[in-house]
N, C-alpha and C positions, 0 to 999 in steps of 0.2 A: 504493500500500500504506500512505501514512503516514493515512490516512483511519482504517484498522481499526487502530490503534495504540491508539484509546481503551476499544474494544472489546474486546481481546484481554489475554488474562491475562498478567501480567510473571514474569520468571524467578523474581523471588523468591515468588511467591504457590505455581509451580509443583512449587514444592521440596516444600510442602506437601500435595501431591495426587497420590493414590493414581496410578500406572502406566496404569491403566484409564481412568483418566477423562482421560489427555492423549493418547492414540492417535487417539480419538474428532475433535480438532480438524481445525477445516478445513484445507485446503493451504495458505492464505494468512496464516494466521497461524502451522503452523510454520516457512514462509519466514523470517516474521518472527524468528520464535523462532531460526531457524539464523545470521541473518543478525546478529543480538545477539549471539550466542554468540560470532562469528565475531569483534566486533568487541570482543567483552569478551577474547577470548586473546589476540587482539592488544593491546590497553591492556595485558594483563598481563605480554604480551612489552618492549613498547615501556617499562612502569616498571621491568622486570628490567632491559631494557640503563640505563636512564637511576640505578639503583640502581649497578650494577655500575661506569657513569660516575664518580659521587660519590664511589665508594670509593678506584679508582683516582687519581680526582684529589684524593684526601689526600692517599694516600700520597706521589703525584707532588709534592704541595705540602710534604711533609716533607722529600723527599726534595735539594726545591732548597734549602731551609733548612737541613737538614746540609751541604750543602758551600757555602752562602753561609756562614755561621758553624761554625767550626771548632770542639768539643765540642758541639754542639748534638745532646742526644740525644731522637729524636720515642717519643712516649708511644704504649704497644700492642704490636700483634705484631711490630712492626719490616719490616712488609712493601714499606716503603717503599725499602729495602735492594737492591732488584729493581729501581728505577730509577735508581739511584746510578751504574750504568753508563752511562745513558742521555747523551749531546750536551744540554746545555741547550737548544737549541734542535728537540729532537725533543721534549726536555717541554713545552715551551712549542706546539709544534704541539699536542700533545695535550690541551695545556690550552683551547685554542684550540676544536678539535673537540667536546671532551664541554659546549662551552658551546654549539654549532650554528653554530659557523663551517664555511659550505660550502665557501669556498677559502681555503685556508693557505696563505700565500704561502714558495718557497722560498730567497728570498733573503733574509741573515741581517736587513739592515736594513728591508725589508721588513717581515720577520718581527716584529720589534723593535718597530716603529710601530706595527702591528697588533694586534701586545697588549699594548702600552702605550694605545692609543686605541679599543678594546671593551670592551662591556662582561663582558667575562671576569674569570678572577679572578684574573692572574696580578698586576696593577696592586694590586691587598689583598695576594698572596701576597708581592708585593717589598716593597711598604709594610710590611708585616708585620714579614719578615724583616730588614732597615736598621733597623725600629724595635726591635725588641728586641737591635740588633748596637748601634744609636748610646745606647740604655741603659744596656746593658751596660759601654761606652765611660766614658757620665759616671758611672757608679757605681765603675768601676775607680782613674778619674781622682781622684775623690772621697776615696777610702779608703786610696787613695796615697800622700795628702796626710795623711791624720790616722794614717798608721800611721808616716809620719817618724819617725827618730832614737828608734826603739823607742816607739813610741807618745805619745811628749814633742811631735808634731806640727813645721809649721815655725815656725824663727824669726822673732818680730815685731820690727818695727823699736821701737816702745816699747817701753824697758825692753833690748831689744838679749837677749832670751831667746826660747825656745820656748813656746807655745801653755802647755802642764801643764808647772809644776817646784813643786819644795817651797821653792823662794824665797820669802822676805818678799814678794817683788815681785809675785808671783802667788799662790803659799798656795792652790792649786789641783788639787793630785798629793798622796796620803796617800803617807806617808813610807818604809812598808814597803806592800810587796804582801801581800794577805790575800785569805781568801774573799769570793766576795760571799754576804753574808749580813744580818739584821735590822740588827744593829748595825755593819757596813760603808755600808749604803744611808742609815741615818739619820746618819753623820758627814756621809758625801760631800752631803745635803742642807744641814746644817749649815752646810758651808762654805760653799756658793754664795751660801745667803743672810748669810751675813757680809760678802762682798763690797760692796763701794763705787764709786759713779761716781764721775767726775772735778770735782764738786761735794761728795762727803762722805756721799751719801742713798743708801740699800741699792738696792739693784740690783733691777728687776723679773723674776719666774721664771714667770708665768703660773700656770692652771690645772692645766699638770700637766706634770711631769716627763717625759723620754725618757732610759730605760734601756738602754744600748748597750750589748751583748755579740755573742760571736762562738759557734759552735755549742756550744762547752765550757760555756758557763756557762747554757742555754737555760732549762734543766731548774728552775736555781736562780732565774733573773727570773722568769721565769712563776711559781715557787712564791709570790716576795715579793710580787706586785703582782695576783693572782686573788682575786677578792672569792668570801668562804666565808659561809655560814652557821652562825654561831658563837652556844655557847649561853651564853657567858662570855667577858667582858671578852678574859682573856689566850687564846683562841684568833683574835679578831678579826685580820684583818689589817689593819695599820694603813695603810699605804699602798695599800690598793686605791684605785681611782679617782684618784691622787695622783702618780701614775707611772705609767707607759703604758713597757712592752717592745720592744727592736725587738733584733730577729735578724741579723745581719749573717755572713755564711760570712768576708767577708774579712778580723775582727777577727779577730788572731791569740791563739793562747795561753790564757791566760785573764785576759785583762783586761778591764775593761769603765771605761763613761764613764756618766755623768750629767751629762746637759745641762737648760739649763731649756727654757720652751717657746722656740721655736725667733722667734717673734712677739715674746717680750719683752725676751730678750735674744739676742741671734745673734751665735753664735762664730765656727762659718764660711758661707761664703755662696758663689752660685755666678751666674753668668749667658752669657748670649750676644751674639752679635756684633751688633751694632742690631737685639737681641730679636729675630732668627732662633730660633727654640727645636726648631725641624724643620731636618732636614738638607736639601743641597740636591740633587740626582738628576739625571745628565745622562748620554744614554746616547749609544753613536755603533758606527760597524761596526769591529772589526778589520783590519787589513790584514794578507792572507793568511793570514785564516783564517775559517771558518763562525761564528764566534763576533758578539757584540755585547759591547762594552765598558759600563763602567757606573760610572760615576764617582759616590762619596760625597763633598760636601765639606759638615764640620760641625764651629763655632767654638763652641768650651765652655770655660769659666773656674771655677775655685772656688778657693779662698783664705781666708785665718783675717784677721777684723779686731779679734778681743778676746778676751782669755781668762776673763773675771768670771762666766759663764755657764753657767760646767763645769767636772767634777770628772775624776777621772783618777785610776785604780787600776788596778797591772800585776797584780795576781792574785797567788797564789800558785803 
């Protein structure tokens, strides 16, 4: 039959053609024709189950990520909520499945190996999930550290003070808390570049500013630092391009910080254990019980080595 396949007219031309004029054809090319059809419901069967696969294995993929990370809420209908009951290892079978694994093995370590060494997705979905838990970690860690002793940061061994004080020694924290506003952003610039190395020569602050605020003040950085289209002088914003915004939820209050570029002068600094900058992942079986263990271990540091490079405002 695959002979008369060049000869016979295709579904789609048929669509086209009156009732009457497709009765007429031979028996061997409606064979054909049923035999297409046959195989078109089927493809459409077979990308409904492999559709209906995908969806499930989001939400199965959200749903390991809510209870790997505790607040972790997944985006949509929440339908992933329906596998939060599930044995992690029955999701991971499934995960396993809707990628065409024919045998899912039932032993937990077994199970483990197997989808850690296919190509499934549960090996992205763990990667995933560690990677935005060990982020979260050093951002936590990070802001820990710079929200010290009400926002004064830690104590440097120079000088035997905190990161921000209104010290001579520092002259890096404005004296009272105020809005941020035009003339709070152009002090706190001010001062930084008053600042002096340990030679006497002004301190370098790069191209452009970093405006640190906590969701309180969002509203007001973004006002000072969004280039407008201004038809006079005094609507201009002056510090567009000169200061660059950043968002932080875990500043408190309403204070906010002005640093310079981070490249020219750098207040605090962070690193890993012989440049590990990825965690390290090792898994094994539980004993007495269906489960797989799964060990994080991951060496993160951050710390203040100057304070010439930033300003420091509790807000009002």
């Amino acid at each position: 039959m695959d002979a008369l396949r060049p000869n016979r007219p295709g579904l789609d031309s048929l669509r086209h053609l009156p009732v009457g004029d497709i009765i007429p054809l031979p028996a061997e090319h409606l064979a054909l024709l049923q035999a297409e059809a046959r195989e078109a419901v089927e493809a459409a069967r077979r990308m409904q189950d492999w559709i209906e696969a995908v969806i499930a294995l989001r939400y199965e993929q959200h749903a390991i990520a809510a209870r790997a990370m505790p607040g972790y809420q997944p985006q949509g209908s929440g339908r992933h909520a329906e596998f939060l009951g599930w044995r992690p290892f029955d999701m991971i079978g499934e995960l396993l499945r809707a990628r065409g694994e024919r045998s899912v093995p039932r032993n937990p370590t077994l199970l483990a190996e197997r989808a850690f060494h296919t190509s499934s997705d549960f090996p992205a979905l763990l990667a995933a999930a560690i990677g935005r838990r060990v982020a979260d970690f050093e951002n936590a860690t990070a802001y820990n550290l710079l929200n010290a002793a009400n926002g004064d940061g830690p104590t440097l061994a120079t000088g035997n003070a905190p990161v921000f004080s209104t010290a001579a020694t520092r002259a890096n924290t404005a004296g009272a808390g105020s809005a941020l506003d035009l003339a709070g952003l152009a002090a706190g610039r001010a001062a930084i570049m008053r600042q002096r190395t340990l030679d006497g020569l002004p301190i370098a602050i790069g191209n452009a500013m970093r405006l640190l605020v906590g969701p309180n003040q969002e509203l007001a950085a973004r006002q000072l630092t969004v280039a407008v289209q201004a038809t006079q002088i005094g609507q201009a914003n002056v510090y567009a391009g000169f200061v660059q915004p950043l968002v932080e939820p875990l500043i408190q209050a309403n204070r906010w910080y002005l640093f310079s570029e981070p490249a020219a002068s750098p207040v605090y600094v962070y690193g890993y254990l012989n440049g590990a900058e990825g965690p390290q992942v090792t898994t094994g079986p539980v004993q007495g019980a269906d489960g797989v263990e799964i060990s994080v271990i991951f060496d993160f540091g951050v710390g203040a080595i100057d304070w010439r490079g930033a300003w420091f405002n509790p807000g009002t």
